[in-house]
C-alpha positions as a Markdown table, in Angstrom:
| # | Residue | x | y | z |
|---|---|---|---|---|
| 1 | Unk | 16.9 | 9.5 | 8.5 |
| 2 | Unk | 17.2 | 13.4 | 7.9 |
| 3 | Unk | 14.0 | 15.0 | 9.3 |
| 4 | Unk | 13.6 | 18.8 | 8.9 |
| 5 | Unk | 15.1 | 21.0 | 11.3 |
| 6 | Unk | 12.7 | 23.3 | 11.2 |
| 7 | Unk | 8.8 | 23.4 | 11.3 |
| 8 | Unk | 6.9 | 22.1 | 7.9 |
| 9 | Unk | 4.2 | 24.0 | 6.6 |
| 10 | Unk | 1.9 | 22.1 | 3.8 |
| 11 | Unk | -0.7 | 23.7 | 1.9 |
| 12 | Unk | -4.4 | 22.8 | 2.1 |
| 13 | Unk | -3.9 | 21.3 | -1.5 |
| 14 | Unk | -0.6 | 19.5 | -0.4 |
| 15 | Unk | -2.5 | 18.0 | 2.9 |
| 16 | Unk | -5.4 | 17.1 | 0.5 |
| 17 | Unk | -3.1 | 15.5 | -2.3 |
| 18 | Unk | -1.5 | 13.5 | 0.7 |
| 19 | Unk | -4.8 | 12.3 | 2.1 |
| 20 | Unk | -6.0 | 10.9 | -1.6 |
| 21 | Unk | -2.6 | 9.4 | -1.9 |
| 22 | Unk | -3.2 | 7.7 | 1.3 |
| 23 | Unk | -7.1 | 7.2 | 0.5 |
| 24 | Unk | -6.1 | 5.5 | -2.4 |
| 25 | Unk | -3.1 | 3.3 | -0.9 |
| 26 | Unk | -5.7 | 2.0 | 1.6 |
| 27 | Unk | -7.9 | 1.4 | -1.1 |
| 28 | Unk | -5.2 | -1.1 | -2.8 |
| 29 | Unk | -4.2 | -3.2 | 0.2 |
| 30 | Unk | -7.6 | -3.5 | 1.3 |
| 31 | Unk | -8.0 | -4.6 | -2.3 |
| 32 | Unk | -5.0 | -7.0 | -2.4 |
| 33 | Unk | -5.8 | -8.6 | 1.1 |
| 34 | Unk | -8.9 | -9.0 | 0.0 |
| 35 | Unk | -7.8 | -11.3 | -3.1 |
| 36 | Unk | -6.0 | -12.9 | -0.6 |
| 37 | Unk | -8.9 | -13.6 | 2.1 |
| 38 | Unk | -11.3 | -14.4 | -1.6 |
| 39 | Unk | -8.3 | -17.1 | -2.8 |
| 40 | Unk | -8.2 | -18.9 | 0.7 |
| 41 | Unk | -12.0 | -19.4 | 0.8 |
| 42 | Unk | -12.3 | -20.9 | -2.9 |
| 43 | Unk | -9.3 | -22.9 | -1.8 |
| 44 | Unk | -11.3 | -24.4 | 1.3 |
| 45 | Unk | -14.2 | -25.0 | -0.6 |
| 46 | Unk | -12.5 | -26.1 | -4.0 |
| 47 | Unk | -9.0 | -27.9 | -2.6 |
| 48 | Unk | -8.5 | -28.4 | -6.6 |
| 49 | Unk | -7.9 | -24.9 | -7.3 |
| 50 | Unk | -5.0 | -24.3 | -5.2 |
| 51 | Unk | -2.8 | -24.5 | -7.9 |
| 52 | Unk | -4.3 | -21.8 | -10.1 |
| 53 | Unk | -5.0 | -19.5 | -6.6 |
| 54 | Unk | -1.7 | -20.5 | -5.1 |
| 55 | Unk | 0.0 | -18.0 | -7.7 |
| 56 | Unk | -2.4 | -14.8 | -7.4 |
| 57 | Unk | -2.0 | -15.5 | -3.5 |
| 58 | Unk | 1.8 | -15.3 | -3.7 |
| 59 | Unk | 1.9 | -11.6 | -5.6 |
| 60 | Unk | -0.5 | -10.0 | -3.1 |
| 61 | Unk | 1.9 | -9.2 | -0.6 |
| 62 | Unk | 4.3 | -7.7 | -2.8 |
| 63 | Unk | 1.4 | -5.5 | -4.3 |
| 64 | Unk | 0.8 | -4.2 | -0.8 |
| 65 | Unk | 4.4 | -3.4 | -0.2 |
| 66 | Unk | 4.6 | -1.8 | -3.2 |
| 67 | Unk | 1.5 | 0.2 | -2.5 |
| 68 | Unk | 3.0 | 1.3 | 1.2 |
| 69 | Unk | 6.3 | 1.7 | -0.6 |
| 70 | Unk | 4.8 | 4.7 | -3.0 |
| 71 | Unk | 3.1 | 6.4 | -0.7 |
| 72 | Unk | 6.1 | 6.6 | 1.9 |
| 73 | Unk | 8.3 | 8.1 | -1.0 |
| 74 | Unk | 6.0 | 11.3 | -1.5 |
| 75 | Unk | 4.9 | 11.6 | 2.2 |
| 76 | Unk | 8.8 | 11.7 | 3.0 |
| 77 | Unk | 9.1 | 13.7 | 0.0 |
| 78 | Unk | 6.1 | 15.9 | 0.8 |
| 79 | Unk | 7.5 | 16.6 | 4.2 |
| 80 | Unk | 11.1 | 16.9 | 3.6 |
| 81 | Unk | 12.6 | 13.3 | 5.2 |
| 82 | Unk | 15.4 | 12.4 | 3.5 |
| 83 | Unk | 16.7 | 8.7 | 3.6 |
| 84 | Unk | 20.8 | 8.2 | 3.8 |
């Protein structure tokens, strides 16, 4: 991982694009877990919908990764981190 060699100096509307990016990305796996945590309960209570929750359940965590995933890119971006 190439991190800067010098100090990085962001703007106030670079930090505050960053923190929406990262209010937002919190916002999406909070939203994806909580399909997740929503599927498990109708599950329990309805054993007969596993089937048709089994496959929403399944994409969550790939949502999420996805979600962490996009942010990383412009934070490493935003800061200068380069990736081999």
């Amino acid at each position: 991982m190439g991190l800067p060699t010098g100090p990085v100096t962001l703007t106030v509307e670079q930090i505050e694009d960053l923190n929406k990016k990262l209010s937002m990305m919190r916002h999406d796996v909070n939203g994806h877990l909580a399909l997740i945590v929503a599927a498990a309960e109708l599950i329990r209570h309805k054993p007969q919908l596993i089937e048709k929750m089994l496959a929403s359940i399944a994409e969550q965590p790939a949502r999420i990764s996805e979600a962490m995933k996009s942010f990383s890119v412009e934070y490493e971006r935003v800061l200068g981190i380069t990736r081999p």
